[in-house]
C-alpha positions as CSV (number, residue, x, y, z in Angstrom):
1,X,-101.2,131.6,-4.3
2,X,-100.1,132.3,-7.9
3,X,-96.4,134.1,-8.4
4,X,-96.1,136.8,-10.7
5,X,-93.6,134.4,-12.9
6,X,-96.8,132.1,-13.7
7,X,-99.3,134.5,-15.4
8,X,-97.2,135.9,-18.1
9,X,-96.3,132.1,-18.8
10,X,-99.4,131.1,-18.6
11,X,-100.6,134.0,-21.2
12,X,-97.4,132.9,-23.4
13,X,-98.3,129.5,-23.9
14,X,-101.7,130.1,-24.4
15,X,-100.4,132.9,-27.5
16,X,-98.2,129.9,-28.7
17,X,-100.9,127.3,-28.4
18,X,-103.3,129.5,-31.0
19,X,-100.8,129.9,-32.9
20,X,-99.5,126.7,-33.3
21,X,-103.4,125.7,-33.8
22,X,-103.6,129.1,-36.5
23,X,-100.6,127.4,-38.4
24,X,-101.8,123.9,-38.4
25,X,-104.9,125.0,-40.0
26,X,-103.2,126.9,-43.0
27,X,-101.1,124.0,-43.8
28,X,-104.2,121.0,-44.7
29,X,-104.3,121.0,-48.3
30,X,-107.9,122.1,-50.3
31,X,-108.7,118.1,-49.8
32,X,-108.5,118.1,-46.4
33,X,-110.3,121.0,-45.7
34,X,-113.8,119.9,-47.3
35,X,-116.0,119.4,-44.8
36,X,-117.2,115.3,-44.3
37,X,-120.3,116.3,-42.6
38,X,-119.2,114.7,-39.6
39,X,-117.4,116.7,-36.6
40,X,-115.1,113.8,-35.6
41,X,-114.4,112.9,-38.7
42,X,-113.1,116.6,-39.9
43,X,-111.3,116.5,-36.4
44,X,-109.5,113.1,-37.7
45,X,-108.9,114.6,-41.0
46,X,-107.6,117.7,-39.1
47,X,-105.4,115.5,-37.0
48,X,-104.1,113.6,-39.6
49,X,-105.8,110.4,-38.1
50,X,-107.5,110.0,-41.3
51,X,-107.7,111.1,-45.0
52,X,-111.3,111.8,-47.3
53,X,-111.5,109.3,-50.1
54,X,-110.2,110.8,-53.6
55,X,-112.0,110.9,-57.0
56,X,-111.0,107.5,-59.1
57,X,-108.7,107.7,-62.0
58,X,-110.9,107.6,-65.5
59,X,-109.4,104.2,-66.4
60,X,-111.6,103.0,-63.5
61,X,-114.4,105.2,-64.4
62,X,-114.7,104.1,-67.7
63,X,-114.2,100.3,-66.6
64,X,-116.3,100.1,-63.5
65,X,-119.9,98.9,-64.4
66,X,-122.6,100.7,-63.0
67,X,-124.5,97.2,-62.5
68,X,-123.5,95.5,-59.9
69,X,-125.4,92.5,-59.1
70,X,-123.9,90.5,-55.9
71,X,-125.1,87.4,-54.5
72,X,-126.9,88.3,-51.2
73,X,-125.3,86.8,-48.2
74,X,-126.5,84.1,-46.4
75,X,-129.2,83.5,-49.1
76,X,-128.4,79.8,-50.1
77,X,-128.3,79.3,-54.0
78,X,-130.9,77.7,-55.8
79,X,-130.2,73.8,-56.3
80,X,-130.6,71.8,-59.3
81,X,-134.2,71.1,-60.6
82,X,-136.4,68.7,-58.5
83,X,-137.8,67.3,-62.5
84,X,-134.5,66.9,-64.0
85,X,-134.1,63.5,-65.7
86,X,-131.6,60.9,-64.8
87,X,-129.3,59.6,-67.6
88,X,-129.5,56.3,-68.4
89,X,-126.8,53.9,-68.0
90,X,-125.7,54.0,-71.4
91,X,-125.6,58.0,-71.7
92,X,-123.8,58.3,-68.3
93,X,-121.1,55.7,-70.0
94,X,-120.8,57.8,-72.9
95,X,-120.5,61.2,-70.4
96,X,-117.6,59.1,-68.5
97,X,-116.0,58.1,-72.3
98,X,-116.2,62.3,-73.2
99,X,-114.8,63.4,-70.1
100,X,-111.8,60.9,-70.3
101,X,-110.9,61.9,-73.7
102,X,-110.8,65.2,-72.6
103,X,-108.7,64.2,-69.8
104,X,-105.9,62.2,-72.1
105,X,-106.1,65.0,-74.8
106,X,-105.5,68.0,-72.1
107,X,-102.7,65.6,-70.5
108,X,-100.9,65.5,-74.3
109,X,-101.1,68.9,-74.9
110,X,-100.1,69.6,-71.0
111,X,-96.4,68.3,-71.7
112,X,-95.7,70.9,-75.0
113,X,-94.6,74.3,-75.5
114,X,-96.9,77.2,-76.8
């Protein structure tokens, strides 16, 4: 049994629920409002649960390349070649002789100011 108090409650809160809902809607910004395509998503959006993904500045326009060549995952890289000649004794000395000058020179230069 309903009392005459509840139905003209009920009918206010139902006028201040569309209008709260009314209100929301004319305060998303142009952004917001652009449909995604995707119900829940423009419900999100709507919610403020989540945002649509802005244009990028030019700086990154102009800087991004447009090919972008990744290494697939997973794939395992190829190794060195199966035919590639071993150095000989004396070549691999003179390998270990660069490198260590390299090493001593780099260590020099390491302790100096620019």
């Amino acid at each position: 049994m309903t009392k005459s108090w509840q139905i003209p409650s009920l009918r206010a809160a139902s006028l201040l629920l569309g209008t709260a809902l009314i209100l929301a809607g004319c305060a998303t910004t142009a952004s917001e409002r652009k449909s995604s395509g995707n119900a829940i998503k423009d419900l999100a959006i709507w919610a403020g649960f989540a945002t649509n993904t802005e244009e990028p500045a030019a700086f990154v326009k102009e800087t991004r390349t447009t090919d972008l060549n990744y290494m697939p995952v997973g794939v395992t890289p190829p190794g060195p070649k199966k035919n590639a000649r071993k150095l000989t004794p004396e070549e691999l000395k003179a390998l270990e002789d660069q490198l260590e000058a390299a090493r001593l020179k780099n260590e020099a230069v390491g302790g100096q100011t620019p």
